[in-house]
C-alpha positions as CSV (number, residue, x, y, z in Angstrom):
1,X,122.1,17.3,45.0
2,X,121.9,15.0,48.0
3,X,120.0,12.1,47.7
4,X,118.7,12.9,51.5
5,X,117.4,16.1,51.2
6,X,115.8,15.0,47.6
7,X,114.1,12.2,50.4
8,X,112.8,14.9,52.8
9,X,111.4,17.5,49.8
10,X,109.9,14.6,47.8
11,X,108.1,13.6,51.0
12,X,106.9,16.8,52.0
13,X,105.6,17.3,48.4
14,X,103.4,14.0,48.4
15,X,101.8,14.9,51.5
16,X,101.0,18.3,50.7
17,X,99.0,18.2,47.4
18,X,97.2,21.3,47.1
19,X,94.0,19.6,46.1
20,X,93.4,15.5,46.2
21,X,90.6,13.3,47.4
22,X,91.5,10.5,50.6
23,X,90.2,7.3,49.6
24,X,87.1,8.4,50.9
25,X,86.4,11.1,48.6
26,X,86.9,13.8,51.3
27,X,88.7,17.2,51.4
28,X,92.5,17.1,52.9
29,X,94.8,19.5,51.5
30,X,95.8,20.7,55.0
31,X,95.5,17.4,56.5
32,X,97.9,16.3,54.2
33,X,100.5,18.3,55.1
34,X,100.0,17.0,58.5
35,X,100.1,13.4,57.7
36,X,102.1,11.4,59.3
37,X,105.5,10.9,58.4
38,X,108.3,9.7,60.2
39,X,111.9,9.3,59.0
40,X,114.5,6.7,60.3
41,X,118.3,7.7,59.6
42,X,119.4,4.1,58.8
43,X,121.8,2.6,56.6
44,X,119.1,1.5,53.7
45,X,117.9,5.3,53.7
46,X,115.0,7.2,54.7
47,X,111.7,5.5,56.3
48,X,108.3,7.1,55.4
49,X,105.6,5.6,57.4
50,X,102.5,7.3,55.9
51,X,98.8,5.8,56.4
52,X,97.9,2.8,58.5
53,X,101.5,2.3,59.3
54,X,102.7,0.9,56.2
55,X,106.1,2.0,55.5
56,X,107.9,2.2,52.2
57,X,111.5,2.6,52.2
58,X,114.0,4.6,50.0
59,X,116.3,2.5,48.2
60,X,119.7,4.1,48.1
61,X,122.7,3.1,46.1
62,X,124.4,0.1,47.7
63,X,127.9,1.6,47.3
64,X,129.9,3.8,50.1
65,X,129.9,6.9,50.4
66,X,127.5,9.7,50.0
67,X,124.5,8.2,48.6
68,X,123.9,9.2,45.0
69,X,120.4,7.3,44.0
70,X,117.0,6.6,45.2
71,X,114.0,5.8,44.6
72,X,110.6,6.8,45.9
73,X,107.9,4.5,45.3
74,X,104.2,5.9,44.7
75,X,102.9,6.7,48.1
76,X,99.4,5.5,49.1
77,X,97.3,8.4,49.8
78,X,96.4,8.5,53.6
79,X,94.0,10.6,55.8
80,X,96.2,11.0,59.3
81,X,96.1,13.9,61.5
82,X,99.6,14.1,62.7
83,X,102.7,15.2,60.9
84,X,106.3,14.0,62.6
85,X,110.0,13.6,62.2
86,X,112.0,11.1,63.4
87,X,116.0,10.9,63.2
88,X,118.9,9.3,65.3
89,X,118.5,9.8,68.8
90,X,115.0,11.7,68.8
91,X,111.6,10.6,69.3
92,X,108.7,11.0,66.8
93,X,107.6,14.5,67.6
94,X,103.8,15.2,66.7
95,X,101.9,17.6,65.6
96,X,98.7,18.7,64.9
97,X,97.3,22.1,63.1
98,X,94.2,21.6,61.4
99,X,91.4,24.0,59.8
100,X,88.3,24.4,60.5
101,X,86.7,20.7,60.1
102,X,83.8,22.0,57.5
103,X,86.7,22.7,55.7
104,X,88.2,19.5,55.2
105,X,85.6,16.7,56.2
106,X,83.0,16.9,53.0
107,X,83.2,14.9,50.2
108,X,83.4,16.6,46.9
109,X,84.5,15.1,43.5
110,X,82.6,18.1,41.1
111,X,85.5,19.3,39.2
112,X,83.6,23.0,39.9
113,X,84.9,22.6,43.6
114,X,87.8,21.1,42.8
115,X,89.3,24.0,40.7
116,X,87.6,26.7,43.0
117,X,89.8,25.0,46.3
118,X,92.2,25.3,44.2
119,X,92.4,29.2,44.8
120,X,90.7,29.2,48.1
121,X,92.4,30.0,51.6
122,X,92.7,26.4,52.4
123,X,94.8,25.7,49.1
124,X,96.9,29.1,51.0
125,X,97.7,27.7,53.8
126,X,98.6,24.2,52.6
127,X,101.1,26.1,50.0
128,X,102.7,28.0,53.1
129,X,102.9,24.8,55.6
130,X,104.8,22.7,52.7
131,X,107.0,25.3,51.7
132,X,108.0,26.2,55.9
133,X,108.0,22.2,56.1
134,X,110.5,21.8,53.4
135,X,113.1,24.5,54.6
136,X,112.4,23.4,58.3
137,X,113.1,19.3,57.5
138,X,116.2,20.8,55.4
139,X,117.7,22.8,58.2
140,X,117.5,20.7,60.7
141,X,119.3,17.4,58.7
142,X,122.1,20.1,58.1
143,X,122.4,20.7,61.7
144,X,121.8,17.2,62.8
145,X,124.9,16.7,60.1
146,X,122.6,13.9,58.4
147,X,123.4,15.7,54.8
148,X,126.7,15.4,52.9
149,X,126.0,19.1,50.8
150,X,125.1,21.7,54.1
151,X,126.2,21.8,57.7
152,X,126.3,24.3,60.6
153,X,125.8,28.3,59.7
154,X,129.3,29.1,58.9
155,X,128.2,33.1,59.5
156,X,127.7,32.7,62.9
157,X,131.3,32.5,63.8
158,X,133.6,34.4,66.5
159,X,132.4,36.5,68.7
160,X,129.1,38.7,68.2
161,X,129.5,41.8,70.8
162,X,132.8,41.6,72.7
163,X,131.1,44.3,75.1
164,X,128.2,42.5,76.0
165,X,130.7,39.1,76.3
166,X,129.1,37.2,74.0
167,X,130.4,34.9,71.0
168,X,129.1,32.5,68.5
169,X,129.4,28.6,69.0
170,X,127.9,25.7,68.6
171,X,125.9,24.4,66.0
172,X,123.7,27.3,64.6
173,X,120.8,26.3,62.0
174,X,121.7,27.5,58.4
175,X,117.9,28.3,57.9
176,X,119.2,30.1,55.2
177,X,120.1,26.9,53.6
178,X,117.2,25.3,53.7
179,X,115.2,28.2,52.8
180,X,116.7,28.6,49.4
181,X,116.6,24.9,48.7
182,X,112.9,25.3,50.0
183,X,112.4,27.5,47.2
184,X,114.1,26.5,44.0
185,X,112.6,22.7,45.1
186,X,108.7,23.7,45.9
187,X,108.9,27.1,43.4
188,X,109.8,25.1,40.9
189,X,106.6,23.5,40.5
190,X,104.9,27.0,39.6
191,X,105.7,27.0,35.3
192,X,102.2,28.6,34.4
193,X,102.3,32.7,33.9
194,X,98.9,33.1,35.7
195,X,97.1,34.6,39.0
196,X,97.6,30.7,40.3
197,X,101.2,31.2,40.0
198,X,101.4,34.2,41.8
199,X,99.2,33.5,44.3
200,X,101.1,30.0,45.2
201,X,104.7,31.7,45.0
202,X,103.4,34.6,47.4
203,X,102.3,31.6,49.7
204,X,105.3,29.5,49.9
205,X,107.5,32.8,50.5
206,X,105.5,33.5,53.8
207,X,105.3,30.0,54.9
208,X,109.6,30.5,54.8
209,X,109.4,33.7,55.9
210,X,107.2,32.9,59.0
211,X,110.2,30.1,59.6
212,X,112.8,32.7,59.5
213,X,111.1,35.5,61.6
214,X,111.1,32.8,64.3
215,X,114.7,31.5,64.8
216,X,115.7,31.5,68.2
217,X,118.4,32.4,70.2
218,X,120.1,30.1,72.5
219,X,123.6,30.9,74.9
220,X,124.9,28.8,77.6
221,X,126.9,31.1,80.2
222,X,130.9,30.2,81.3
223,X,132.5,31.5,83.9
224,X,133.6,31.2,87.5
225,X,131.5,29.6,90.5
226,X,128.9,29.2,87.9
227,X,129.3,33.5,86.9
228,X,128.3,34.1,83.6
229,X,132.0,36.1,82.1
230,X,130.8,35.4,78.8
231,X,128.0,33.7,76.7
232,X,128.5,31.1,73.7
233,X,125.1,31.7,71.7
234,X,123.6,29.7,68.6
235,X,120.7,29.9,66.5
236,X,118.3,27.0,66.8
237,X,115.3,26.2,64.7
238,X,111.8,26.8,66.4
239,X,109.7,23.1,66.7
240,X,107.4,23.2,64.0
241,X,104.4,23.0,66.2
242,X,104.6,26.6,66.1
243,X,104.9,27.3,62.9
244,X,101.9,25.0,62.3
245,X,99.7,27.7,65.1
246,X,101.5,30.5,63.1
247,X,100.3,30.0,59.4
248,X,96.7,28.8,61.2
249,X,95.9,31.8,62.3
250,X,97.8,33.8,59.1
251,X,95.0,31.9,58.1
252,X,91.5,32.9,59.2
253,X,93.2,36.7,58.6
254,X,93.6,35.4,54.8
255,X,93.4,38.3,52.1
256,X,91.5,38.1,49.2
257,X,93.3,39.5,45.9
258,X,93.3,39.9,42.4
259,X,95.9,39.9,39.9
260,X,96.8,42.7,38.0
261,X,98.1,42.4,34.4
262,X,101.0,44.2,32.8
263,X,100.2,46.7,30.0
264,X,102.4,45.3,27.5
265,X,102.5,41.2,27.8
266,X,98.7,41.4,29.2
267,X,100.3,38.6,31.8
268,X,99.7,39.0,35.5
269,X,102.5,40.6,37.4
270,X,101.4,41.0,41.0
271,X,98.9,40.9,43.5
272,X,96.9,43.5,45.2
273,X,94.2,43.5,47.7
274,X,90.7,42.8,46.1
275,X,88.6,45.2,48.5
276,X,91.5,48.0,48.5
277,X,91.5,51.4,46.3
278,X,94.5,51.5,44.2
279,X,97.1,49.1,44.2
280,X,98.0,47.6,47.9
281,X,99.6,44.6,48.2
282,X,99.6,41.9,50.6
283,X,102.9,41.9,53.6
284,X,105.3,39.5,53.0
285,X,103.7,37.1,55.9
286,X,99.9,37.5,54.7
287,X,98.2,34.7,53.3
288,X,96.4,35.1,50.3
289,X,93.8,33.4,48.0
290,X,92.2,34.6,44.6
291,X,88.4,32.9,45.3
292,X,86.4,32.3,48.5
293,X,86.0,29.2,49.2
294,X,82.9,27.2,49.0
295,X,80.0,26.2,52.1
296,X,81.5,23.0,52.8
297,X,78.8,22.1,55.6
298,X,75.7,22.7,52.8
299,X,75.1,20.7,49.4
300,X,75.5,23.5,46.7
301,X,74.9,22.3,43.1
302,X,76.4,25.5,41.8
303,X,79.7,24.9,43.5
304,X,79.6,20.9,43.6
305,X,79.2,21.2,47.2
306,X,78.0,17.7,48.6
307,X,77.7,19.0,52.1
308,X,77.9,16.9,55.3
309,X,74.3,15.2,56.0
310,X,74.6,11.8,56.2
311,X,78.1,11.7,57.3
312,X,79.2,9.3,60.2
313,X,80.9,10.9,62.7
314,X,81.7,10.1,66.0
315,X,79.5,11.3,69.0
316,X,82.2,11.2,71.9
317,X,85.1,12.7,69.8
318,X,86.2,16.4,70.0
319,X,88.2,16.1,67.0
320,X,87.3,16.9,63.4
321,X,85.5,13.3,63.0
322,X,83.6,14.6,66.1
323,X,79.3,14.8,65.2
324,X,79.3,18.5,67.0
325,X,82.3,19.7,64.4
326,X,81.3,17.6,61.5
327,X,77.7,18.2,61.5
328,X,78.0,22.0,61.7
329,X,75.7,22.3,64.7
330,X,72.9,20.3,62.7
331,X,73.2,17.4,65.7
332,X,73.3,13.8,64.4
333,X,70.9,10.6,64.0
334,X,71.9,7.5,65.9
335,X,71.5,4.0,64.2
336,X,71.3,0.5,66.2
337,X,72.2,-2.5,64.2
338,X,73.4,-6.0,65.1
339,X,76.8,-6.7,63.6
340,X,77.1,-10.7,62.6
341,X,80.9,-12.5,62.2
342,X,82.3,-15.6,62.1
343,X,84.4,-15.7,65.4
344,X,86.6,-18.8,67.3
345,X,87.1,-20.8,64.2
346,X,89.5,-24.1,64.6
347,X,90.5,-26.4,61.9
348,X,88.8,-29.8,62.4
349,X,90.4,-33.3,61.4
350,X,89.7,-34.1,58.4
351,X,89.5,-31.3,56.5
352,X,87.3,-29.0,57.7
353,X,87.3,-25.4,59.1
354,X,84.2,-25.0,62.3
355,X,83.3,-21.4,63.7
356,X,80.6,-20.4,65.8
357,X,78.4,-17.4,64.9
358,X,79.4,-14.1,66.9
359,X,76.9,-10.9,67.1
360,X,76.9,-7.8,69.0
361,X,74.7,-4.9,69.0
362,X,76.6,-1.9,68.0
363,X,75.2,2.2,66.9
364,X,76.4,4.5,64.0
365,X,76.1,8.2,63.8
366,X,75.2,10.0,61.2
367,X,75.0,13.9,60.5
368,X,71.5,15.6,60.0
């Protein structure tokens, strides 16, 4: 398997754990998945650039040719906002998609909460994003010709409809490709015969199948005095912006299910909706979670909720470290203090280091 697309899947992976705590002990399975990460196609391999700008670099086998090693060292977990890709020739491309801040701002460490996000519609649509963002990275290093095993679609060939004067050309995305690598790489992970398993492997499917439905069409007309006699057409991969807007509004229409069990083996088999009569099952593109998830904004000993009061947050930003979002309409407390550092320091002769005394006066916000 190429080492390349090994790089882009690992990476995804790391950044999209279903459920891990940020150094800070806060919630940030879908910010993960928008973390940043950036990749440089250069000769030593694959650049990830993850967290406060630190970078750690894939270390390929030195030989020519195709490269058949690497290694990925232990990433440091990060708390950015923005996802990205980077190749030859193309500038970082952000994006942002992220849930509801309550959602993902609150410290929690109870292993109650842990193992209830677990199955919640946050855990949903992280499963979905890392399973589109797999395929998507995939496909377009095949079309960018940045991966020795895949290339351009080699079904889209000839011509389409010689009546409407149209044929293939170009360069069209093998989404199919990087869809099936998308899912025996990020499927894999799913061993356990449970209502977990299902749920996850339902998720992934319509994080590729919302890809897939939204493929685009490209043609560039020839002809004449700039006539358009016929049309060379090519399937092109949608920016993963919106995909991102997509899956975030698959989920706040997130199903709740239940797993029903087969007779014999007494194993769950599929998923139906919890609230139905009888046995209907969620679409192919519906986003689905087994328990609701918990009041992030509110301490809840039941749930190992901490809640947000007594969060800082930030009073002018309309982000999700904003005090309007992260507060949860609560307002906020405003704290003066005078901040006191060692500043203009200079190395006297002989041997002595001399600094003058800096303050400033300086405020902190804090949820209610």
């Amino acid at each position: 398997m190429d080492t390349h697309i090994m790089a882009v899947a690992v990476c995804f992976l790391f950044i999209s754990r279903p459920v891990e705590l940020d150094p800070f002990g806060c919630f940030t399975s879908a910010r993960r998945i928008c973390s940043a990460f950036q990749t440089d196609d250069k000769s030593e391999g694959f650049v990830f650039s993850r967290g406060f700008g630190r970078k750690h670099h894939l270390q390929q086998d030195p030989r020519p040719g195709p490269p058949t090693a690497c290694h990925l060292p232990e990433p440091p977990r990060c708390h950015h906002h923005h996802w990205g890709r980077r190749s030859a020739g193309h500038q970082r491309v952000p994006v942002s998609v992220s849930l509801r801040p309550v959602e993902l701002l609150c410290p929690w460490r109870e292993d109650r909460l842990w193992a209830r996000a677990e199955s919640s519609k946050e855990a949903a649509f992280t499963y979905a994003i890392t399973a589109a963002g797999v395929a998507h990275a995939v496909t377009a290093a095949c079309s960018q010709g940045n991966l020795s095993h895949c290339g351009c679609d080699r079904e889209k060939q000839g011509y389409h409809d010689q009546e409407e004067g149209w044929k293939w050309g170009g360069c069209s995305a093998d989404v199919k490709y990087g869809v099936e690598f998308s899912r025996r790489f990020v499927d894999a992970r799913e061993i356990k015969k449970n209502a977990r398993r299902l749920m996850n492997l339902h998720n992934n499917e319509a994080g590729r199948k919302v890809l897939e439905e939204r493929m685009k069409l490209e043609c560039k007309c020839h002809g004449v005095s700039g006539s358009c006699t016929t049309k060379t057409c090519w399937t092109t991969l949608p920016k993963f912006r919106e995909i991102g807007y997509v899956l975030k509004e698959r989920y706040t229409t997130a199903l709740e299910v239940e797993a029903v069990r087969a007779t014999r083996f007494r194993q769950p088999s599929f998923l139906r909706l919890k609230q139905s009569r009888g046995y209907i099952k969620p679409t192919d593109t519906d986003l689905v979670f087994l328990e609701r998830s918990p009041n992030y904004c509110e301490e809840d000993t039941v749930t190992g909720s901490a809640g947000t009061r007594g969060r800082l947050c930030n009073h002018t930003s309309p982000l999700t470290d904003g005090c309007n979002l992260m507060c949860c309409g609560r307002g906020h407390n405003t704290h003066q203090y005078t901040r006191v550092w060692q500043c203009n320091c200079k190395f006297q002769w002989c041997c002595f280091v001399k600094c003058n005394t800096c303050s400033e006066k300086t405020e902190v916000f804090t949820c209610k």
